[in-house]
Steps between C-alpha positions, in 0.01 A plus 500: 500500500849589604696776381768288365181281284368883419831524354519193338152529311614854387777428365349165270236814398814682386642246298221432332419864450883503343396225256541629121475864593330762280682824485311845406607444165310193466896336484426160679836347711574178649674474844708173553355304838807609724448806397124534525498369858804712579325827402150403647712370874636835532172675394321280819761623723481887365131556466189511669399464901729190534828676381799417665735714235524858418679717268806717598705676336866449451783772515655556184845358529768395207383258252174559623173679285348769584148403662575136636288385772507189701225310697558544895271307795213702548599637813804645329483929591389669195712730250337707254488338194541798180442194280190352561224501198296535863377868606593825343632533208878663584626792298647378149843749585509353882495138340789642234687659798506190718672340167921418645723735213636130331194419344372876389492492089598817391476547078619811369573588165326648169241226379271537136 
């Protein structure tokens, strides 16, 4: 089997692995079919020994969140990536620190 029918096979597994999806909860959602095969194409392409995609992070620029990442070639060079539910789990203040000043809440005041 080719990588490319690999690919192929894993992603049909995906999308039918997306089909009415149980949350923790026990909450059960439906995925439209574009969007079901959407999610499980880029899931073939990000995961596994067949990956072709990778995540990367994105510098924080205007009109831009905090933490975006986008999906590079494989091959792309590698950037640390503070925001990856992947590896240790980062210092709560380093996470609040790496925060740009706009988007800071800051509530002062006398509450009862």
């Amino acid at each position: 089997m080719t990588k490319q029918e690999r690919m192929a096979k894993a992603m049909r597994e995906y999308a039918d692995a997306l089909d009415c999806v149980r949350t923790p909860s026990g909450e059960l959602f439906y995925l439209d079919g574009k969007t079901r095969l959407e999610i499980a194409w880029h899931l073939a392409r990000a995961l596994g020994p067949d990956a072709v995609i990778k995540r990367r992070p994105m510098t924080p620029g205007p009109g831009q969140l905090a933490g975006m990442v986008d999906w590079v070639p494989i091959d792309t060079p590698d950037i640390p990536d503070p925001t990856s539910a992947v590896g240790e789990i980062p210092d709560p203040q380093t996470l609040v620190d790496s925060l740009p000043w706009h988007v800071r809440t800051r509530i002062e005041g006398a509450f009862t």
